[in-house]
C-alpha positions in Angstrom: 61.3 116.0 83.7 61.0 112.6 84.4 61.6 109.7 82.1 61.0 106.2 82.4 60.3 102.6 81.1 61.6 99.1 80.8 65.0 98.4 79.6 64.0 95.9 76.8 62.1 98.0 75.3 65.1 101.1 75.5 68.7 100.0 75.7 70.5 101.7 78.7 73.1 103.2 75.7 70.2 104.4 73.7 69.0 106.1 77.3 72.3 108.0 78.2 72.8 109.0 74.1 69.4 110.7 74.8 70.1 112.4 78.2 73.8 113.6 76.8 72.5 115.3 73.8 69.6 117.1 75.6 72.0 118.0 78.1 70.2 116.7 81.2 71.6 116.7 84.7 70.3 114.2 87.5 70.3 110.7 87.6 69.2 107.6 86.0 68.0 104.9 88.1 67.9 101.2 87.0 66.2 98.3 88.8 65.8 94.9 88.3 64.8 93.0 91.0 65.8 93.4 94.2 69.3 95.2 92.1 69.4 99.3 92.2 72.2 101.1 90.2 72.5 104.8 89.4 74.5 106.4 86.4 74.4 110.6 87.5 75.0 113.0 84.9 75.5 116.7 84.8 75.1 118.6 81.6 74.9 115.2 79.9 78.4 113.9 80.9 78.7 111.2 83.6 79.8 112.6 86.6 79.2 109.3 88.4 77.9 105.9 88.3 76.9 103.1 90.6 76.0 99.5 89.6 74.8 98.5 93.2 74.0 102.2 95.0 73.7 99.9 98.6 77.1 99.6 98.6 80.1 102.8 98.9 81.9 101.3 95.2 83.8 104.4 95.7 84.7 103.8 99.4 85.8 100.1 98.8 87.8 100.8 95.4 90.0 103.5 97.8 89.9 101.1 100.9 91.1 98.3 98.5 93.8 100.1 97.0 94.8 100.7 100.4 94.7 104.3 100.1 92.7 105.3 103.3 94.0 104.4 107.4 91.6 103.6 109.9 91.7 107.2 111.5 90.8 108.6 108.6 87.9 106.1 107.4 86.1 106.0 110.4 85.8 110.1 110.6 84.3 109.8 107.1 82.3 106.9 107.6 80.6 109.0 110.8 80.7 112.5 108.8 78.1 110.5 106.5 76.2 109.0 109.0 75.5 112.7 110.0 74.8 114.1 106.4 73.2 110.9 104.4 73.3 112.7 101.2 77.4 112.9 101.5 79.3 109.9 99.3 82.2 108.4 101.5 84.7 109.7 98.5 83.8 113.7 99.1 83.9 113.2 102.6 87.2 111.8 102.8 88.4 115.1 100.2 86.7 117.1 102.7 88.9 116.0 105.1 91.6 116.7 103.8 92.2 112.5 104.3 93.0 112.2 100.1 93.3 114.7 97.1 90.5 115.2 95.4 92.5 114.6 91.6 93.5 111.1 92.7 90.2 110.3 94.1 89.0 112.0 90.7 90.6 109.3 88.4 89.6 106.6 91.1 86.1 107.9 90.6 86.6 107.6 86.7 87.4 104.2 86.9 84.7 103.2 89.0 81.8 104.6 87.1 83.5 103.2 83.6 83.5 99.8 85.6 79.4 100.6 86.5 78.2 101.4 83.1 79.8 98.4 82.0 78.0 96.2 84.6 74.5 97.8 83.7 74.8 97.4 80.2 75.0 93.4 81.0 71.5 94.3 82.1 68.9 92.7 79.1 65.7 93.8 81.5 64.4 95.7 84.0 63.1 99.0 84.9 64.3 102.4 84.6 63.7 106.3 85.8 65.7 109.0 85.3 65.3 112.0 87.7 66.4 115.7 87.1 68.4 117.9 89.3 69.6 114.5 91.5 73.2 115.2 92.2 75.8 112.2 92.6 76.5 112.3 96.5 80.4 112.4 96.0 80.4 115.0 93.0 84.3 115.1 92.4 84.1 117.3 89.5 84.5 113.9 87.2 82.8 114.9 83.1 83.0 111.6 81.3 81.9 111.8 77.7 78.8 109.4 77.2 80.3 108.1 73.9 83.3 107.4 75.5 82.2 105.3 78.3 79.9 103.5 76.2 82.3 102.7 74.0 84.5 101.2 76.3 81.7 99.4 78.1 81.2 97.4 74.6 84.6 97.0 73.9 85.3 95.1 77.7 81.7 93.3 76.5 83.6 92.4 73.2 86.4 90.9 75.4 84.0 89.3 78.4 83.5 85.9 76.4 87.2 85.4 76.4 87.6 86.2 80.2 84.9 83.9 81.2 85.8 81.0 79.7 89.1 81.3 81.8 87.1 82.1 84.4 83.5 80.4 83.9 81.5 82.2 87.1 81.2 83.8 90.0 81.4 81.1 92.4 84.6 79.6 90.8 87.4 78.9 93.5 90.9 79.8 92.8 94.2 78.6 94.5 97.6 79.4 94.4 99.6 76.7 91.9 101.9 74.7 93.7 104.3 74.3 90.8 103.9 77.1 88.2 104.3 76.7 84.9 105.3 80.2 83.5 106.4 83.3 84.4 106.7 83.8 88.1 106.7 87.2 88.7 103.9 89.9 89.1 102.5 93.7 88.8 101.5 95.1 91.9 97.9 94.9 90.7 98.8 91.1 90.2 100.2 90.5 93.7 97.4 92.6 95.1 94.5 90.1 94.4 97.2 86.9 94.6 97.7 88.2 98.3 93.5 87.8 98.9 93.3 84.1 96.7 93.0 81.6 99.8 91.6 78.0 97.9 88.3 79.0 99.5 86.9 82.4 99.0 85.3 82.5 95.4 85.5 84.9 92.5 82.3 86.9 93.6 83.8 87.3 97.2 87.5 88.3 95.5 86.1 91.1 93.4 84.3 92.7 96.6 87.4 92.5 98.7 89.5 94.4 95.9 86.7 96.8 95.8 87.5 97.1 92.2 85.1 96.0 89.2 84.3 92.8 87.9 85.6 93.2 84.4 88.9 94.6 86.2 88.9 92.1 88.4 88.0 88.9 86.3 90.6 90.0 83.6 93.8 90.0 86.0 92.6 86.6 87.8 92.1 85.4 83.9 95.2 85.8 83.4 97.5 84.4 86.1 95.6 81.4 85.5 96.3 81.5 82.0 99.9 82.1 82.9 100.1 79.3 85.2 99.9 80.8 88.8 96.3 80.1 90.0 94.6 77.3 89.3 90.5 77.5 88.7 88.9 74.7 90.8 84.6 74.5 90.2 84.1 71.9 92.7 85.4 74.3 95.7 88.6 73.6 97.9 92.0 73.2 96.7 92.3 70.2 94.6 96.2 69.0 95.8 94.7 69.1 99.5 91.5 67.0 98.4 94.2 64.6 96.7 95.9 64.7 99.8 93.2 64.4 101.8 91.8 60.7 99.9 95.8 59.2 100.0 95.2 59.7 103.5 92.2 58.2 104.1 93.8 55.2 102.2 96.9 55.2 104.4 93.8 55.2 107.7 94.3 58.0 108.7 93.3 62.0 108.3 95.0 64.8 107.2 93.6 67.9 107.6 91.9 69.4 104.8 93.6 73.2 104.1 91.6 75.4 104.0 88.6 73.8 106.0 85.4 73.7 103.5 82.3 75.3 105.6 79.7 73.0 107.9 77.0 73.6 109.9 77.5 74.6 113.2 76.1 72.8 116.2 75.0 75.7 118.4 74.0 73.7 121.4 75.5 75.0 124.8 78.2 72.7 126.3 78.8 71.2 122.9 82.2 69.6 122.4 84.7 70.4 119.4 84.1 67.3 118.2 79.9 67.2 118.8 79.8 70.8 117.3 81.2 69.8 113.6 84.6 69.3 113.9 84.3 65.9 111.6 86.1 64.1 114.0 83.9 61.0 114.2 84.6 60.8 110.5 88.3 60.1 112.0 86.8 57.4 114.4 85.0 55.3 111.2 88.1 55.5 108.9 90.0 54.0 112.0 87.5 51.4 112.6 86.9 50.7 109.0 88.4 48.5 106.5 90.6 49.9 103.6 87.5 49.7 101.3 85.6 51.7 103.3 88.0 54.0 103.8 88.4 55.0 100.2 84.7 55.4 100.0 84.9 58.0 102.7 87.5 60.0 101.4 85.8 60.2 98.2 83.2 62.4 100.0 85.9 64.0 102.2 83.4 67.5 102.0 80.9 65.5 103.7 82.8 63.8 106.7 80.4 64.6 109.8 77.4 64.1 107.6 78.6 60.4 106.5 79.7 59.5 110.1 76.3 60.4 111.3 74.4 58.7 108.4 76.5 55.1 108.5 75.0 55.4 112.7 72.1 55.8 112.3 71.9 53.1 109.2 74.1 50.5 110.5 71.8 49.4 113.6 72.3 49.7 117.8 75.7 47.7 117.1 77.3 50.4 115.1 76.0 53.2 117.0 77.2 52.4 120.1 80.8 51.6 118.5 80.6 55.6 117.5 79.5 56.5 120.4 82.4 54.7 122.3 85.4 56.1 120.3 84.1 59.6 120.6 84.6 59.2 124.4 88.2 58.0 123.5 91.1 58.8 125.9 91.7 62.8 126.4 95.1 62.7 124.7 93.7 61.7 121.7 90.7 64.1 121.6 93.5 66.9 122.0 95.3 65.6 118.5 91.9 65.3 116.9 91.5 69.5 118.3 94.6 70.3 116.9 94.3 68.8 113.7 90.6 70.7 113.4 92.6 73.4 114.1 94.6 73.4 111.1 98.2 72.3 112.0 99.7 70.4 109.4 100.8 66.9 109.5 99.1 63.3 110.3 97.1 61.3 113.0 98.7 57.9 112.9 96.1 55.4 114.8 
């Protein structure tokens, strides 16, 4: 039997009501885009669920929860490589690396947290294909009613979460001077220990290797508690504060954590020449106080400014850059070591 069609035409719940009552075993398919995900069923229970099937969502949730060693991943990892059909999850059982009833009710998790993330879907296509068993096929029967209900109650719930935490690419940093309660589950200190004032949302949930609904909720509320702060406009904003008293003061601090630039890949390039910003420090030396604001106001775009005001300000100008990047060795070493990301200032 094969069915198929377009999801706006037949809800994914509607879809997995219809394979659970006819009793169907295989899986279902959903694409939209260049996006794949799988929800497998056997007997019409879900026995598994993927909402990208590129990825191991299995693998990561039990590497993130820091319940597989190195030894025992990378046997697994090549016992799959030799049988492409194996999930990472059975092959770790198999192994004897993890029981199989904790990986079980990891496994339950993780396809609750798939469903959910398909339902979000409002198009595409999909295909479901009899007798297709889930690769890691733990033994996991999970009612369709009962994950679909839960998928639609965390759905219920998303609209709150999100306006905590409004998207994906939303930064979150530490708060230097908490507000409430200080102290945390060991869920809680589990994703504080990955927030750096850099990575985003998106990149936390994939580290965790745990869902987005999961993931979003607990990171909702520290920030709600007071202990992260959500920043849209990337960085952490104290060192951005920090960073334009600075360059009033005429001089540089160095911004923690560094915000990404584009490399200069030239051979024989010098930390400065390569992107190191440093001829940013050179013009807020050389520049009045006035113009010194002005350039930490766009702090995020140092070596891009310094290179601009060169080429803009005529031969006179240019050449003045050009002389203090050859400054005296000593001071080229400071500049390195600020780049580096020692704390403290460069006095002039």
């Amino acid at each position: 039997m094969r069915l198929e069609g377009t999801l706006d035409g037949f809800g994914l719940a509607d879809i997995l009501r219809l394979l659970s009552t006819t009793n169907k075993t295989g899986a279902l398919h959903l694409r939209r885009g260049d996006a794949h995900g799988a929800v497998h069923l056997r007997e019409g229970a879900v026995c598994g669920a993927r909402s990208d099937v590129g990825r191991q969502a299995l693998g990561r949730r039990l590497v993130g929860a820091g319940l597989v060693d190195d030894a025992a991943l990378g046997l697994a990892i090549e016992k799959c490589v030799g049988e492409p059909s194996l999930g990472l999850g059975r092959a770790l059982v198999d192994a004897g690396a993890l029981d199989e009833a904790l990986v079980r009710e990891v496994a339950a998790e993780q396809a609750t947290d798939a469903v959910f993330d398909l339902l979000r879907w409002l198009d595409g296509d999909f295909a479901f294909t009899t007798e297709e068993l889930d690769p890691d096929e733990l033994g996991l029967s999970l009612p369709v009613e009962q994950v679909i209900a839960e998928a639609r109650r965390r759905l219920e719930s998303w609209s709150a979460v999100t306006a905590v935490v409004p998207s994906p690419a939303t930064v979150l940093s530490l708060a230097p001077c908490p507000s409430g309660e200080t102290s945390a589950t060991r869920q809680e200190w589990a994703l504080l220990s990955l927030v750096d004032g850099v990575r985003p949302v998106s990149e936390l949930v994939a580290l965790s290797g745990r869902g987005e609904y999961v993931v979003v909720g607990v990171l909702a509320g520290l920030v709600e508690r007071g202990l992260l702060a959500a920043d849209d406009s990337g960085g952490s904003a104290v060192a951005r504060r920090q960073q334009l008293l600075a360059a009033f003061e005429g001089r540089l601090l160095p911004l923690l954590p560094p915000l990404p630039r584009e490399p200069d890949h030239r051979l024989g390039a010098s930390p400065t020449e390569a992107g190191a910003g440093m001829g940013a420090v050179v013009s807020l030396r050389s520049a009045g106080p006035s113009e010194a604001v002005g350039v930490g106001l766009g702090c995020r775009w140092f070596p891009w400014c310094a290179r601009t005001r060169a080429r803009t300000a005529g031969p006179g100008a240019q050449s003045g850059v050009t002389a203090n990047r050859h400054r005296s060795s000593s001071e080229q070493g400071l500049a390195a070591a600020a780049h580096g990301g020692r704390s403290g200032a460069l006095t002039g």
